[in-house]
N, C-alpha and C positions, 0 to 999 in steps of 0.2 A: 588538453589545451587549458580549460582553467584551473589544473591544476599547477601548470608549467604559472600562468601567471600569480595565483597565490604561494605559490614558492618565491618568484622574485620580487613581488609587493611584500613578503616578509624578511627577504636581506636587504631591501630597501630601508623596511623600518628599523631594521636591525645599524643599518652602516647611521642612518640616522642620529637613532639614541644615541651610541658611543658615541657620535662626533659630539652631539650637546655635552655629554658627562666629560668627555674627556678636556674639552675646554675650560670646565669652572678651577675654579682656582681652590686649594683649601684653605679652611677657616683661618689658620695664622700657620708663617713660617719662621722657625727661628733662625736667627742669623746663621750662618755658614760656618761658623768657630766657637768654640766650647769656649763660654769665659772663665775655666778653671786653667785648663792647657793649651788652650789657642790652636786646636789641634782642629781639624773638620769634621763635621757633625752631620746626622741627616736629620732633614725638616719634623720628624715624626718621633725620633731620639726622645724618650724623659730623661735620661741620665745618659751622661757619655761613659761609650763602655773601656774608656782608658783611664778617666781618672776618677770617673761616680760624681762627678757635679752635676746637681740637679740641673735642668736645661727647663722646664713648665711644670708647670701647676697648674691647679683650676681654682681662680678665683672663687672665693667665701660666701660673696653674694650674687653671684651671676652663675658661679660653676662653669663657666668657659676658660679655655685654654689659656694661659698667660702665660710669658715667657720670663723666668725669673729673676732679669737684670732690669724690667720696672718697676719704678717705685709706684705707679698707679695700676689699676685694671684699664684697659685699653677698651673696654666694651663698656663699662658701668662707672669708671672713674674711679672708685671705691680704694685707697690707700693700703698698700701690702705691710703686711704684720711684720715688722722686724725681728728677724730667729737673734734670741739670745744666744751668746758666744759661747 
């Protein structure tokens, strides 16, 4: 009998946590479209695998995720370095 209950007070806690985790959101998503080929990307993508355009980087002074068609860091403000042509 208490065993029957500490089995379901554990997929209780179980269905719990998933629900919390599965609700947050991640840290930044990049847009839906590769800005080299306009082509669909996934949120997690660094490079798109059709045409290699970088899609984020990690900001210089914050080291969080940034997505490489800002010209600031979106966390720290901090102004992205212009790659020489």
């Amino acid at each position: 009998m208490v065993l029957t209950f500490l089995v379901m007070l554990a997929f209780l806690a179980y269905a719990i946590l998933t629900e919390i985790e599965g609700g947050q959101e991640p840290e930044f998503r990049v847009a839906g479209d590769c800005t080299g080929c306009r082509r669909p990307v996934e949120p997690e993508w660094l490079l798109c695998p059709r045409c290699r355009t970088l899609l984020r980087e990690n900001c210089a002074d914050c080291d969080r995720s940034t997505a490489t068609y800002h010209a600031f860091c979106p966390w720290c403000g901090r102004k992205r370095k212009e790659k020489a042509a």
